[in-house]
C-alpha positions as CSV (number, residue, x, y, z in Angstrom):
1,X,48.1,20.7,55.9
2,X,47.4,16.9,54.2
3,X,44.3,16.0,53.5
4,X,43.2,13.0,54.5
5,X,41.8,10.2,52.7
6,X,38.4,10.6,53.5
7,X,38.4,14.2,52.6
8,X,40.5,13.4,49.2
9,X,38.0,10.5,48.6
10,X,35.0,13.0,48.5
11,X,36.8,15.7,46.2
12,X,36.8,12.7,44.2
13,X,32.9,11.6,44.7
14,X,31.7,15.8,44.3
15,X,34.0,16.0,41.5
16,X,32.3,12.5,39.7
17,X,28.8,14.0,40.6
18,X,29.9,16.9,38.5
19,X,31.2,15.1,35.6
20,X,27.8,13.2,35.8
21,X,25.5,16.1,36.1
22,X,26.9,18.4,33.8
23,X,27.0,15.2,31.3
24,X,23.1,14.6,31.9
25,X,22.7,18.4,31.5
26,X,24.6,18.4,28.2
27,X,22.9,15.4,26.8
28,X,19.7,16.8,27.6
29,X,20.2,20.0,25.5
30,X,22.0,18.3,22.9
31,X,19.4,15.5,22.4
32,X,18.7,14.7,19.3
33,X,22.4,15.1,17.6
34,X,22.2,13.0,15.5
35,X,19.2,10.8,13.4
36,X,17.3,8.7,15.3
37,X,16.7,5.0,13.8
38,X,13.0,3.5,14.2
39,X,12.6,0.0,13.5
40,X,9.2,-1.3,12.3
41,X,9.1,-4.8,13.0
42,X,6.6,-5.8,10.0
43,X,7.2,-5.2,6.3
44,X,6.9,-2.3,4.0
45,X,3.4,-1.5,3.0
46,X,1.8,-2.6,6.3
47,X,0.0,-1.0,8.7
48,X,2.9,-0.5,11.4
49,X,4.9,0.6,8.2
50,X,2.0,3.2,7.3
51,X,1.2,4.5,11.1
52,X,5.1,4.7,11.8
53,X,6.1,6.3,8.7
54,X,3.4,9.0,10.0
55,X,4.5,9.7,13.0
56,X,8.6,9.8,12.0
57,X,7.7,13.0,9.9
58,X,6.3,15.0,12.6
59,X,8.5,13.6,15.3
60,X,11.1,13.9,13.2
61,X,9.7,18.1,12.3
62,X,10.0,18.7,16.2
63,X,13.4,17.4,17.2
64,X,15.0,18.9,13.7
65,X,17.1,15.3,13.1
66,X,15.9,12.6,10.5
67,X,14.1,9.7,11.4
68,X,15.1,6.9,9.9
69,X,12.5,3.5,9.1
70,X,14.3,0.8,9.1
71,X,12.4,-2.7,8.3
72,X,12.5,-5.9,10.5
73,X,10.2,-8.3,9.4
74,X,9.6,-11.4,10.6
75,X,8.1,-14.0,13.0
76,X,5.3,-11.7,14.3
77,X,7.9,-8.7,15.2
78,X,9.9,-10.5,17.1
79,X,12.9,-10.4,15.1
80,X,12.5,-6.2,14.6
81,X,11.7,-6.4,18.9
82,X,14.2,-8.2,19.4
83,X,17.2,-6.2,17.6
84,X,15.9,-3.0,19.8
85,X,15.7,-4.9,23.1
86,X,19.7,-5.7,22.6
87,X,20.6,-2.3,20.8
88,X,21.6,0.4,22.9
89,X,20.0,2.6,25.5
90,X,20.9,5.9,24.2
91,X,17.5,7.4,22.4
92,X,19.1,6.5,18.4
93,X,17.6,3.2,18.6
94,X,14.0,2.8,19.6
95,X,11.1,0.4,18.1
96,X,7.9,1.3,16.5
97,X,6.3,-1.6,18.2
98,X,2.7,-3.1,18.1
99,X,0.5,-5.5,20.8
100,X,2.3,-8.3,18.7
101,X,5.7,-7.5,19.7
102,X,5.1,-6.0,23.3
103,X,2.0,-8.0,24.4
104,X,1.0,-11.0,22.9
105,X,4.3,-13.1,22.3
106,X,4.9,-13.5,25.6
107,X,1.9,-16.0,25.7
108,X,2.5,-17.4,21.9
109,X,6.4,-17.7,21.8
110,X,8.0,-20.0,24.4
111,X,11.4,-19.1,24.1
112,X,11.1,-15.3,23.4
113,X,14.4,-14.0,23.0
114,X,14.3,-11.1,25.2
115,X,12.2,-10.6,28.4
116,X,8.7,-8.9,27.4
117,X,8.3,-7.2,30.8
118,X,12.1,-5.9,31.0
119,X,13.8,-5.3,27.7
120,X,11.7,-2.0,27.1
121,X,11.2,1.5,28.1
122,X,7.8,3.0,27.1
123,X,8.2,6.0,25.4
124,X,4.7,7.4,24.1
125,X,1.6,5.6,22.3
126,X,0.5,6.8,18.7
127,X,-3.4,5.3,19.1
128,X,-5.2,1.9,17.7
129,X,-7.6,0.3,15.3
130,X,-9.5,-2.5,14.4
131,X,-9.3,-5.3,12.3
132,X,-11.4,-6.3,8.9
133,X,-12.2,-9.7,8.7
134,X,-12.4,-10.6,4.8
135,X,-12.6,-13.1,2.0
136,X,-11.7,-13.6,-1.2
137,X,-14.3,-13.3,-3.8
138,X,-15.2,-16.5,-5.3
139,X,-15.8,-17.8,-1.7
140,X,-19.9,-18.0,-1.9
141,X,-20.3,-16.5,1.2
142,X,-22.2,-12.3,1.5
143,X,-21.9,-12.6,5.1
144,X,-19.7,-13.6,8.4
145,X,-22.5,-15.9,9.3
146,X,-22.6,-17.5,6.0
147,X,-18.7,-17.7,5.8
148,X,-19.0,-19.7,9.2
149,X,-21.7,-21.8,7.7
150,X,-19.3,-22.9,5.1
151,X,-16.6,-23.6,7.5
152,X,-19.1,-25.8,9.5
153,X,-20.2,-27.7,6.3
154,X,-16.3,-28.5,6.3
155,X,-14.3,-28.5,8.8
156,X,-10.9,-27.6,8.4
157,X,-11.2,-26.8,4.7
158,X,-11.2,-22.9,5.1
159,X,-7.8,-21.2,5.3
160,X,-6.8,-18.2,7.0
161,X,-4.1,-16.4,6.5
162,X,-2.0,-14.0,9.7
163,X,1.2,-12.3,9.7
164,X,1.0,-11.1,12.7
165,X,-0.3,-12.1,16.7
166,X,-3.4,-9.7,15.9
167,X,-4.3,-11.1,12.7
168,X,-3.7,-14.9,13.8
169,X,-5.4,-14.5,17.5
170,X,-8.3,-12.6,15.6
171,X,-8.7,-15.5,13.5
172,X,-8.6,-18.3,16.5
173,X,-10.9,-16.3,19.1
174,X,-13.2,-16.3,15.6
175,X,-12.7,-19.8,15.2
176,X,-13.5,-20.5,19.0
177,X,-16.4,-18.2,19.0
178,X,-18.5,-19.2,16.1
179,X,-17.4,-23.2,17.1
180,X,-15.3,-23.5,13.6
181,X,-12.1,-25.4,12.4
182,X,-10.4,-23.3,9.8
183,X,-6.5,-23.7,9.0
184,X,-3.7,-20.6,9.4
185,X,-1.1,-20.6,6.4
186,X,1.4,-17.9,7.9
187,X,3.2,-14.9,5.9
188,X,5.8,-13.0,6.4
189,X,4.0,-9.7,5.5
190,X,0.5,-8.6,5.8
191,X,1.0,-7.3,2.0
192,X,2.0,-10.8,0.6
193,X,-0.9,-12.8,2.8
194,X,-3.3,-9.8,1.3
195,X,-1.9,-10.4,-2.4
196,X,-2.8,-14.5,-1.5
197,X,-5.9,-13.6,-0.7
198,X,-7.2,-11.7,-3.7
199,X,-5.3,-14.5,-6.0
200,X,-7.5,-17.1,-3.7
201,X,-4.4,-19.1,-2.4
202,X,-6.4,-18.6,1.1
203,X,-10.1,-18.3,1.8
204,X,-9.9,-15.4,4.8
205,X,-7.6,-13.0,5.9
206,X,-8.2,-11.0,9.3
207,X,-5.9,-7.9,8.7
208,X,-5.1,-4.0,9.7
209,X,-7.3,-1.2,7.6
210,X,-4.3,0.0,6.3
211,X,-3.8,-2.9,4.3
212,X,-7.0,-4.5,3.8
213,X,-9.1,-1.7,3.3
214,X,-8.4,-0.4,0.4
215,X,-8.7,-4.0,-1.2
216,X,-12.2,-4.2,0.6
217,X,-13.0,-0.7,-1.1
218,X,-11.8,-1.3,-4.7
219,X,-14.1,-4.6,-4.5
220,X,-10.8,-6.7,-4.9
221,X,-11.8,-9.0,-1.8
222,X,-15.2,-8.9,0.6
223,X,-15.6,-7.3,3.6
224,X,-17.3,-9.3,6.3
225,X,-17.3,-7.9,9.6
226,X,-14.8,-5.6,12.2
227,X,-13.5,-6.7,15.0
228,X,-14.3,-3.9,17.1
229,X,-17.2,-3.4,19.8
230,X,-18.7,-0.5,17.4
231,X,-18.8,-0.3,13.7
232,X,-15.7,1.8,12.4
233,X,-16.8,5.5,10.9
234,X,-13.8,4.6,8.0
235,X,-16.6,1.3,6.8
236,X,-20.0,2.3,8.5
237,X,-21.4,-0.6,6.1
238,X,-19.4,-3.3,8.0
239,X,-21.4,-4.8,11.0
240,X,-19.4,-6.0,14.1
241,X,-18.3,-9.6,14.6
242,X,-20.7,-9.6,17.4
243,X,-23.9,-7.6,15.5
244,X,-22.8,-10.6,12.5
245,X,-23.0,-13.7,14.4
246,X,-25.3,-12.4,17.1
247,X,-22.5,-12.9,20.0
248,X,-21.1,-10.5,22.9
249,X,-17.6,-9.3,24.1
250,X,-15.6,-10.9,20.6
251,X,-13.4,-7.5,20.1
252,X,-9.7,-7.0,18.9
253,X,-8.1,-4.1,18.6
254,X,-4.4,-3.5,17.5
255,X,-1.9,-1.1,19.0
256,X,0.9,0.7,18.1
257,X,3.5,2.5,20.4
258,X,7.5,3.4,20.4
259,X,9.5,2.1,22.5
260,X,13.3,2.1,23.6
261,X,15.6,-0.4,25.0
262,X,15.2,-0.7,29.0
263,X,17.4,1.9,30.4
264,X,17.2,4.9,28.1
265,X,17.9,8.2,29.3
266,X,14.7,10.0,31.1
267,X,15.7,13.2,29.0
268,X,15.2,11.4,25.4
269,X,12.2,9.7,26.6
270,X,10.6,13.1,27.6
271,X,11.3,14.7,24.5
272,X,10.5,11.9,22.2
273,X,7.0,11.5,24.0
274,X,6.4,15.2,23.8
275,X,6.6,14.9,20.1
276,X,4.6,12.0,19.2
277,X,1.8,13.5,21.2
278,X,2.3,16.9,19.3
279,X,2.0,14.4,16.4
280,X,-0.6,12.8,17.4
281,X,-3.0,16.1,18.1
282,X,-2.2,17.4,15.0
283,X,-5.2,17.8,12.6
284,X,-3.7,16.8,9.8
285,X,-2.0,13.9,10.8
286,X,-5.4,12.7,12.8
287,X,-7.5,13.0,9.2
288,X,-5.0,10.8,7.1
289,X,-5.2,8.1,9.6
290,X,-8.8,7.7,10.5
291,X,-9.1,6.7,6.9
292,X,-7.5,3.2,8.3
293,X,-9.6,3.2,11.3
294,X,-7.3,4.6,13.6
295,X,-8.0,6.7,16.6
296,X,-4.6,9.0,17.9
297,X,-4.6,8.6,21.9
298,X,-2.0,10.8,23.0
299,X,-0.5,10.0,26.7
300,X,2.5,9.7,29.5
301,X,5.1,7.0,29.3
302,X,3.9,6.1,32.5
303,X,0.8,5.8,31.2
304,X,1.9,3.4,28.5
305,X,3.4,1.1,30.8
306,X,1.0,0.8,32.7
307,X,-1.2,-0.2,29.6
308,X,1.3,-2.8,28.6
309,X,1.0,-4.6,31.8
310,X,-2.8,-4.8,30.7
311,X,-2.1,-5.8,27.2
312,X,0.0,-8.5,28.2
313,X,-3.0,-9.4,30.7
314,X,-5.5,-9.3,28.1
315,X,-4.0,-11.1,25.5
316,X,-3.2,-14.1,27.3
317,X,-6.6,-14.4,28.4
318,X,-7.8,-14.2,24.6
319,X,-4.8,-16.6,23.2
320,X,-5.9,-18.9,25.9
321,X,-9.7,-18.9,25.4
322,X,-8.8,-19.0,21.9
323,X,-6.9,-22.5,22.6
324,X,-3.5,-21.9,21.1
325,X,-0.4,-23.2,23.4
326,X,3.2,-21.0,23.3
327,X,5.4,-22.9,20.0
């Protein structure tokens, strides 16, 4: 008896399924094979360095396969985003990324070189932290409010420095709020604008704990003020912007999550997110970085996404209260 195409044409779709299936099945069980590279858009030493470096060793404990940091500094992230958002989708290339790279450029960058909203999958969130806003020594200012007196008395003469969208939008929504004109000098790295800072090149510098507080600590540059709505347990001495300058709702917090290209097999997503939460409930892990003010905040990728949608929302309304236009 012939078969007829229609019945040869479905031998041909069942036997496709199958090939597809067991391929999924496979991958799934084989997953991780092979090291797995992370890039951290921001330079060695910084805070998205420190945080991701963190979380590689544990992920990297749970899946058995290396973890590999690879550096991507440059232009606020977006060159490190960037090179995951065109790598591919196969769970060996994913991005350590920050509100800077998966938030806030979409509202500071006007031709971003790959879609914000599309170019990702969310994988799992590692947690947050505040930012210390500080100033160099010789500056005669002992408090934000007399820092912002200064900056009155001249405006335009203060200097800020940023390498990132959380350190520079901290520094405008600052500006805005206390009715100031200071000027941003932009760095490549949050550990060369810190290294200005001390040296004096620039009067302020709004930066991750990670990197400025163990400057702030060693008495190497001033604390002022954090840019959270409560005062951070890692610097209890360190009033809010808001208890400083005797404002309301002035907060910034910084974020830091992985993420994969868009279209990135379920499986690896499931098992990478299963591991940084393992990571990021695990005591030891949680003590080393509350030291920089970070707070772990395990959670779905779902859950992630839906808090970048947010994000996004939230820093466009702060970059545009804040007065800066897209460059």
């Amino acid at each position: 008896m012939k078969s007829t195409p229609f019945l040869g044409t479905g031998i041909q779709i069942l036997i496709s399924l199958f090939i597809s299936l067991t391929s999924s099945i496979a991958f799934a069980d084989n997953y991780p094979s092979k090291p797995i590279k992370a890039i951290v858009p921001f330079a060695p030493g910084s805070t998205t360095d420190q945080i991701g470096r963190a979380f590689a060793t544990k992920i990297s404990e749970a899946l058995g396969q290396p973890i590999i940091i690879e550096n991507r500094p440059g232009a606020n992230g977006m060159i490190g985003a960037d090179f995951v958002a065109k790598a591919q989708p196969d769970g060996y290339t994913i991005l350590f990324g920050t509100n800077s790279t998966n938030a806030a450029l979409k509202s500071l960058v006007k031709n971003l070189p790959y879609n914000q909203e599309t170019a990702f999958t969310p994988i799992g969130y590692f947690g947050s932290a505040p930012l210390i806003i500080a100033i160099n020594n010789d500056v005669p200012a002992k408090s934000l409010n007399g820092f912002v007196s200064l900056a009155k008395a001249d405006p335009g003469k203060m200097t800020f420095a940023y390498a990132s969208t959380s350190q520079r939008v901290s520094s405008e929504m600052l500006a805005s709020a206390a009715n100031i004109k200071m000027t941003g000098v932009s760095y490549k790295s949050g550990p060369n604008a810190m290294t200005d800072l001390i040296g004096g090149q620039v009067n302020m510098f709004t930066s991750d704990f990670g990197v400025s507080l163990p400057q702030v600590q060693a008495g190497k540059i001033r604390g002022l003020a954090v840019t959270s709505l409560k005062r951070s347990p890692a610097i209890p001495e360190l009033p809010t912007v808001n208890e400083a300058l005797g404002i309301k709702n002035y907060e910034l917090i910084a974020f830091f999550a992985a993420f994969g290209p868009a279209g990135m097999p379920k499986d690896a997503v499931i098992k990478l997110n299963k591991a940084i939460n393992d990571a990021a409930k695990s005591k030891d892990l949680v003590e080393r970085l509350s030291t920089m003010g970070f707070e772990t905040q395990p959670g779905t990728p779902e859950a992630l996404g839906q808090k970048i949608k947010l994000e996004t929302a939230k820093w466009a309304k702060a970059i545009k209260e804040a007065g800066m236009e897209p460059e």
